[in-house]
N, C-alpha and C positions, 0 to 999 in steps of 0.2 A: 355459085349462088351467093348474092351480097344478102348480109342480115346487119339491121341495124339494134345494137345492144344498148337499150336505157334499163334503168334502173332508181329506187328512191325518188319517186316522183315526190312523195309525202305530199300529197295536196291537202290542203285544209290546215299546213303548220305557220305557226307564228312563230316568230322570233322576239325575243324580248318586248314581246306583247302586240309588235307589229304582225297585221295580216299579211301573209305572201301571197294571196290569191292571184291579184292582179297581175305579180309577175311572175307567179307559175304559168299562166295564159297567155302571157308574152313570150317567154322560152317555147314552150309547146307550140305556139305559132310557128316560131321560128324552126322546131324540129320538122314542123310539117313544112315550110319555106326549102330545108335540106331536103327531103325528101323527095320533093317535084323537082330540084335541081340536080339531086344524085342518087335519082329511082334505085330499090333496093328490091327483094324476094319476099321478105316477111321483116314484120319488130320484133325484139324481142322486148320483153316488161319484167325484170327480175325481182320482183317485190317491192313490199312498202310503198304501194302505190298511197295510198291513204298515210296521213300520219299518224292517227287515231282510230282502233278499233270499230267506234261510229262517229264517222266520221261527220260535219256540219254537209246542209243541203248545199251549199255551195261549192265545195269539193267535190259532192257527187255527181252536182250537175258540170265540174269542169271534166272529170271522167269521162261522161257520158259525151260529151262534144267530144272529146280529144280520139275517143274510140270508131265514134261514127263518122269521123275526119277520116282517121286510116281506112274505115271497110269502106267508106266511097271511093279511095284510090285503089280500091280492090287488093287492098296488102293482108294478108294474113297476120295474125297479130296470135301470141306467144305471150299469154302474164301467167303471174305465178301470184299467191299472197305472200307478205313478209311475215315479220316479228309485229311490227304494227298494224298489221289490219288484221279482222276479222277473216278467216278462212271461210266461215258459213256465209258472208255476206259478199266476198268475195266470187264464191263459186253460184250464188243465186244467178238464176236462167242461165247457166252456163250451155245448158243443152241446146236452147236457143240462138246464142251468139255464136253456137259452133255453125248454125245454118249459116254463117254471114262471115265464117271464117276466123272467126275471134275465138280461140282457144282458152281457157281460164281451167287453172288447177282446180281439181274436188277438193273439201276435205280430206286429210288424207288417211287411205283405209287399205293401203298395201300398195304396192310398185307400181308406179306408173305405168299404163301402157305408151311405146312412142305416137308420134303425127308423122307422117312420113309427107314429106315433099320431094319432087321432080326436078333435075337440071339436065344438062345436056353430060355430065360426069356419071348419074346417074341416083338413087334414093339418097336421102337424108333423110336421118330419124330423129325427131326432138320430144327430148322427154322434161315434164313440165314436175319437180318438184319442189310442193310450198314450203314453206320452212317448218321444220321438226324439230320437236324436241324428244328428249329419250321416253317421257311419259308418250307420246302420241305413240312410240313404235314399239312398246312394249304394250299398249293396249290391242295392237295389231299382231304382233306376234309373240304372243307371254308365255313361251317357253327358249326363248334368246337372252343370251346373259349380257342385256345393257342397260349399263352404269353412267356413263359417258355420252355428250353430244355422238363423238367419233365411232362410239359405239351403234348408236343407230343409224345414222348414216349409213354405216359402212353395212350391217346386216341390211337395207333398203336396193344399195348399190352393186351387191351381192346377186341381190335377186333381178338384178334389172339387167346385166351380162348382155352389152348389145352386142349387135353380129359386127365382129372386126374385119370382116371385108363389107361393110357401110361404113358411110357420113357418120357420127352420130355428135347430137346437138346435145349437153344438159343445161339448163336453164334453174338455178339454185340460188337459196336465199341462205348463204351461211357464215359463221365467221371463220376463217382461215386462219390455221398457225402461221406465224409469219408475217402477216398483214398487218399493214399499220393504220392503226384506228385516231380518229379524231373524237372532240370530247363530246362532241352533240350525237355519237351514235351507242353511249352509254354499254358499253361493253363488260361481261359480270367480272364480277369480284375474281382473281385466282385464273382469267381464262376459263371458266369452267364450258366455254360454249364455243371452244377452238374445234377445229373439227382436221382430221391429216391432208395436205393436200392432194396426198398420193393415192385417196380415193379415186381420184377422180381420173388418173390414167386411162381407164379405158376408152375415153372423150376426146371425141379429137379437138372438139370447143366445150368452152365450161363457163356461162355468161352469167357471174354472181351479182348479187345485191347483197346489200347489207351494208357497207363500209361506204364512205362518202368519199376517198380519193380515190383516182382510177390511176390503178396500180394492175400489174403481174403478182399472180403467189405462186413460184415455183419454176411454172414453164409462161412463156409467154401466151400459152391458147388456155391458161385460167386466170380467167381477169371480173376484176370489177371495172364497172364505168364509169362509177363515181355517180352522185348526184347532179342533174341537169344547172342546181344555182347552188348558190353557198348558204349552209345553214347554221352554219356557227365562226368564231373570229379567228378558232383554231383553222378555218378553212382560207382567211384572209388571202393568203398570198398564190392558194392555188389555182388555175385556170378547167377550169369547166367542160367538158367537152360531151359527146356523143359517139358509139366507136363503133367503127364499119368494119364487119367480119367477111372477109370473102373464101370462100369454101371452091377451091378447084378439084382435083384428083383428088383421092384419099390421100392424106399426108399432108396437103397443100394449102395452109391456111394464111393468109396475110390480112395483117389489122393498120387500120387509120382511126387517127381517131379526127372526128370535126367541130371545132372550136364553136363553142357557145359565148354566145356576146350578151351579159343580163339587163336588164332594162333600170336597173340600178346596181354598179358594185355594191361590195362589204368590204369595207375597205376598217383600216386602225389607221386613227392618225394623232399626232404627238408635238407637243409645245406647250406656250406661256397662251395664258388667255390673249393677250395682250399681243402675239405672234399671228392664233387663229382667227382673231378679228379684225387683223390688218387688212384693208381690199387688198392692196397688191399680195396678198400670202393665197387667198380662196381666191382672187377673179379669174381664172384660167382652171379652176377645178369644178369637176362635176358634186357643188354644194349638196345634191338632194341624194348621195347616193347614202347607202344606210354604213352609220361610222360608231367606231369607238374609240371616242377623243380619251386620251388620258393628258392631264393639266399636270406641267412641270412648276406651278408656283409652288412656294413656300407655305402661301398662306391661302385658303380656301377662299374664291370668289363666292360673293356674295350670289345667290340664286342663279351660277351658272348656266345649269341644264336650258332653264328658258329663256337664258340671253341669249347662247350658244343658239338653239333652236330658231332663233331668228336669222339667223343667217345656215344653218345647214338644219333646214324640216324634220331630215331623218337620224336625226343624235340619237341612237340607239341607246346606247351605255359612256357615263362617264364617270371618270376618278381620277386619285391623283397619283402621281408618284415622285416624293418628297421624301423628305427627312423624316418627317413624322410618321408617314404611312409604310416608309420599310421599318422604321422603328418598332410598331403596331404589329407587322408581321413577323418579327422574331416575339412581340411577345406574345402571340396566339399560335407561336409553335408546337406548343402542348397542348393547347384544347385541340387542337387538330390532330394531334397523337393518340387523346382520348375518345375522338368520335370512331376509330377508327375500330372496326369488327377483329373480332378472335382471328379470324382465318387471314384478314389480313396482316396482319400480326406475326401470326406464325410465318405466314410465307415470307416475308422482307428476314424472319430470322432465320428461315430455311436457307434464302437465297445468300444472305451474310457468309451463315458458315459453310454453303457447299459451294458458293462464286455459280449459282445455275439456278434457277427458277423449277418451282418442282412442274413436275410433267401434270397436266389434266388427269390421270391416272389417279396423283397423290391427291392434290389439289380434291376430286371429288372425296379422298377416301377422308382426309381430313376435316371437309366440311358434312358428313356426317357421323364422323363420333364427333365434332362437335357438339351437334344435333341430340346425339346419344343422349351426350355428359350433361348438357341443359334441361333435356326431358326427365333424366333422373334425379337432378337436382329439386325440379318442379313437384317430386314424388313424396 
């Protein structure tokens, strides 16, 4: 059984005030291009389909094309909500789009039940869960003692024990210990929202969202896919892709993944104004793709941004990096020491004196007697 695993659509995000719509609907074209060239069983959608909660009509109307694309090639479709979208707005006509084969997570209000699909190996079961946090599973089950992302999870996955002689598919929106996070995917204070990976063992696949690189955490059959385009500069140098799960016998998983080509890079680029506005330096490069020039002069060009802009449309972000401006940065060392929260504070002097990062255990225990010590203060 081939499945193909996306993830972080975030339709409807901007980037530094630019819309991405246009080439969100350009990638998606092109996953649907992959598709009719290397037909699969079902998608999988691992959250954060939206970037926004409510999200603008524009994103819901590129959803709505991008879905009724798949159930016209008759594929079964597998979403989940993220951390960014609405769950209630997500699972709206859910019951409906199951007639068309379009699966969409509930709410979530105890263990998923699996979808079972047919190969010639024999059942697969895929179980669809949205992203959780420990308030949703302790309203669900408020005699479990959880504290911790980890904690609920692992009470949900507990009760969900697939049969180990099947397939079995999970489809999750979470952050993994381990994993390495980029800065556009805002990850909490302390890890408090790492979740073990060693839940997830009893999976023979485990198709995460959340995390914008597509990376392994742990074993190579728990992965993210990464996002379909780059949404921040931290992502600059990564490569893009889409990752084809092929399920043989029980035990027999092998992963490809296939290269997404965007309909504009996010590229950083670096020099003299004087370098950037040479033709022979840009005539052989793709000018319009979306940049973050940083200017090596001494001295600040006069109304750069929209000279610059004349010759590359999509100047995202610029600045400088000189004498002055690292100068500037040792001396905003300290206000950046001051913005900084109690808890992270403690933890950098946790991790000083034990050389080890404290566990999500400590991490929660110390962000509420934080909590405590403020409330009584406030008394």
């Amino acid at each position: 059984m081939r499945l193909l695993h996306l993830s972080d659509l975030h339709l409807g995000k901007r980037v530094c005030e630019f819309s991405m719509l246009d080439d969100q609907r350009y990638i998606l074209e092109q996953i649907l291009s992959l598709l009719d060239s290397s037909p699969v069983d079902a998608v999988l959608l691992a959250g954060d389909l939206y970037d926004k909660p409510v999200p603008p009509a524009e994103a819901v109307r590129l959803l709505d094309w991008f879905l009724t694309a798949l159930s016209a090639r008759r594929l079964p479709v597998f979403a989940i909500s993220g951390n960014h979208d609405s769950a209630e707005r997500i699972a709206f006509g859910s019951h409906l789009l199951a007639g068309s084969r379009v699966y969409v997570s509930p709410v979530f209000d105890g263990v998923p039940a699996p979808i079972t699909l047919t190969d010639d190996f024999g059942p697969v079961d895929i179980y669809l869960l949205p992203f959780l946090k420990p308030a949703m599973v302790r309203h669900v089950y408020p005699d479990e003692p959880i504290e911790t992302y980890s904690d609920a999870l692992g009470c949900v996955l507990r009760r969900c024990a697939p049969d180990p002689a099947r397939r079995s598919v999970l489809v999750a929106h979470q952050f993994v210990a381990g994993a390495a996070a980029c800065e556009s995917e805002e990850p909490s204070v302390g890890g408090l929202d790492c979740v073990d990976a060693a839940l997830f063992d009893a999976f023979d696949y485990v198709a995460l969202g959340h995390l914008h690189s597509p990376q392994k955490v742990g074993r190579d059959t728990v992965r993210y896919c990464g996002t379909p385009l780059k949404y921040s500069f931290s992502e600059a140098r990564q490569h893009k892709s889409a990752t084809l799960v092929e399920l043989g016998a029980k035990g027999d998983v092998r992963i490809t993944t296939l290269p997404l080509t965007p309909r504009h890079d996010l590229r950083e680029v670096r020099g003299s104004y004087m370098e950037l506005t040479d033709r022979r330096r840009y005539a052989d490069t793709a000018v319009d793709d979306y940049l973050h020039i940083t200017l090596t002069d001494q001295q600040d060009v006069p109304d750069a941004l929209a000279r610059l802009r004349v010759i590359y449309p999509n100047l995202m972000r610029l600045d400088y990096d000189n004498l002055r401006t690292r100068t500037q940065n040792d001396l905003d060392a300290p206000a950046r020491t001051e913005q900084k929260t109690p808890l992270e504070h403690f933890a950098a002097f946790y991790e000083l004196q034990n050389n080890q990062p404290m566990t999500s255990q400590q991490t929660a225990f110390c962000q509420q007697l934080i909590e405590t010590l403020w409330k009584e203060e406030d008394v």
